[in-house]
N, C-alpha and C positions, 0 to 999 in steps of 0.2 A: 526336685521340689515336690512334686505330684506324688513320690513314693514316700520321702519324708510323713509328708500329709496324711498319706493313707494309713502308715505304720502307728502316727502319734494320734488317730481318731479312728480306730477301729473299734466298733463295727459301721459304725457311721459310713453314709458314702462320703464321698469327694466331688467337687466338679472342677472343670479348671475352662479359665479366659484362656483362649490361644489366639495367637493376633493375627489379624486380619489387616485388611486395606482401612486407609484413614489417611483422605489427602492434605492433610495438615501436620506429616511427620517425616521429621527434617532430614537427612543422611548425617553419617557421623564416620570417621578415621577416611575420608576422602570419597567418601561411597555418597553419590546424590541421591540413591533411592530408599526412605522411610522407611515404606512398608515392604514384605518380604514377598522374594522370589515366590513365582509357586514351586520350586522343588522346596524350598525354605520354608512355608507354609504348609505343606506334607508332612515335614519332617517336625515340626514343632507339635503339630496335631497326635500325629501317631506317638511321640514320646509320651505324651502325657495320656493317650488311648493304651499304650502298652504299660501303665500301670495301674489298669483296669479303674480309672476314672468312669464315674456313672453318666455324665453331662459332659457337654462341650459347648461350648459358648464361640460366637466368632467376635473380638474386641478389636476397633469399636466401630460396628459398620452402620455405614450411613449412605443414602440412593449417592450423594455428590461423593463421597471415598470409591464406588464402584464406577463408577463412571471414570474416577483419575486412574483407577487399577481394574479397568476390565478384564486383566490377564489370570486374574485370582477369583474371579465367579466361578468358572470349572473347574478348579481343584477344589474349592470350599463344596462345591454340589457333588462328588465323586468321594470325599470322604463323607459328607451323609449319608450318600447310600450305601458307603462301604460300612458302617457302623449299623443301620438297618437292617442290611443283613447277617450281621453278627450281634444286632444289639441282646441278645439272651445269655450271650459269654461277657458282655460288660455288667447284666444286671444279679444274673445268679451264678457268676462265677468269682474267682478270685485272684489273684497276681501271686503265683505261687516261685518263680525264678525270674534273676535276673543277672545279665553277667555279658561283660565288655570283654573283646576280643581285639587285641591290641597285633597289629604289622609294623615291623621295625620302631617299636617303641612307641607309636602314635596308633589313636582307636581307628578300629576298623570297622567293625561291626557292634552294633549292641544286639544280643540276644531276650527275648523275654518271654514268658508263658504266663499265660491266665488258663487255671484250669476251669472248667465248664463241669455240665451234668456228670454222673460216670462215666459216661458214653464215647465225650470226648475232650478234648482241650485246643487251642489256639496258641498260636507260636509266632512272634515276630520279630524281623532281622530289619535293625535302622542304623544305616549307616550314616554316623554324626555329619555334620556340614561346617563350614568355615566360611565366612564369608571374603569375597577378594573384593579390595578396594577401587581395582581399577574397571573390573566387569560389570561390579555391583552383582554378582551372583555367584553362584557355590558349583564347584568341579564337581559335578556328578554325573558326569554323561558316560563313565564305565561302564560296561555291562559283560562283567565276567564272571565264568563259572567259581560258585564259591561250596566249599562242603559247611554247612551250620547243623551244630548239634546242642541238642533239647534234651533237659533232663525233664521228664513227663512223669507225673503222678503215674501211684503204681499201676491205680485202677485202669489203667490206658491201655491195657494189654490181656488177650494178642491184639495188634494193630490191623482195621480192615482197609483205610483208607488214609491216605494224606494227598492233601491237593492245597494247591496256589489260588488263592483269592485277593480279585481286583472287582471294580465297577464294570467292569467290560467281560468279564466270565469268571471261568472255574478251571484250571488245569489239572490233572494229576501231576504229580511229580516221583522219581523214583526215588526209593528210601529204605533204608535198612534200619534195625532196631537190635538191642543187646544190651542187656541188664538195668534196661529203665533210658536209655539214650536213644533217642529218634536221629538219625542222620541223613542229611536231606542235600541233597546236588544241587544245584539249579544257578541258572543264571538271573543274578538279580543286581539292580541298581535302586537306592533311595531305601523304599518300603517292601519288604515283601511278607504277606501275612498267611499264612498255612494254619489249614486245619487238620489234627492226627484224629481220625475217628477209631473206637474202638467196635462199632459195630459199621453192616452196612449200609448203604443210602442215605449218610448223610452227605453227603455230594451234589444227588439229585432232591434232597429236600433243599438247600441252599441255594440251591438256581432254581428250583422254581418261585423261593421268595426274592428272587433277583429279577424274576421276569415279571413280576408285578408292580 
């Protein structure tokens, strides 16, 4: 929806409601809980974050909805500040690729890029959810090495840096590159969002505005 959106009102931005806690919302196909997991509520976020959406909205919270779903205060607070510190790839960049990666016929991963300044671009690997009726929550407790590949604007080259960002740091990860395709190892579950710089210290500018 949120890519639709952006395609059929460019240059316009977009913003999108992502749902949140509301303890007045019912379960439905034998599931007793409304409002969504927090890996559920990650994954709804970043979908509509990985179609470079300008806003994010939490729908529709209220002091008594947190209190029935205390469990989704720190993820709602961990993607804010993961948007904080990328929020200049949501404002002056653009959603330049996008593209689903299917395992034995069923999605696997979604890949997507917003490219940024010349400098650099932003790359994210969301692996869809399903909800199970009897757990009330989504199989995503995997955590296996995966290779995801990015097609990156050209200007993205030579590459100085690519690293793993989360609220909790900054990693490097290893990666190799060849005619515009960034290749990237790593082990990841849910969300994982990588920055490919083409210059250096963009690494140590990003964590310093994380440590603020």
């Amino acid at each position: 929806m949120t890519r639709s959106l952006r395609e059929l009102n460019r240059p316009r931005p977009i913003a999108c409601w992502s749902q949140g806690a509301h303890h007045d919302w019912n379960g439905y196909g034998g599931r007793k809980r409304g409002s969504p997991t927090p890996d559920e509520l990650r994954l709804q976020a970043y979908y509509a974050l990985a179609s470079r959406i300008t806003s994010l909205y939490w729908f529709n919270l209220s002091l008594r909805s947190l209190v029935a779903f205390p469990d989704l205060i720190e993820p709602m607070a961990r993607v804010g500040r993961e948007i904080r510190m990328l929020e200049e790839f949501y404002l002056e960049g653009d959603a330049v690729s996008h593209e689903r990666i299917l395992r034995d016929g069923k999605p696997d991963w979604d890949l997507d890029v917003v490219a940024g300044r010349a400098e650099h671009c932003c790359s994210r690997s969301i692996s869809p959810t399903r909800p199970t009726p009897r757990n009330e929550s989504s199989s995503l407790a995997r955590r296996a090495t995966s290779l995801f590949r990015f097609r990156v604007p050209a200007y993205v080259s030579p590459v100085a840096e690519v690293f793993r960002i989360d609220a909790d740091g900054l990693t490097q990860v290893g990666h190799t590159m060849d005619r515009g395709i960034v290749e990237i190892r790593d082990q990841a579950s849910r969300v994982a969002i990588y920055v490919v710089a083409a210059t250096p210290g963009e690494r140590a500018r990003i964590e310093a505005r994380r440590q603020t």
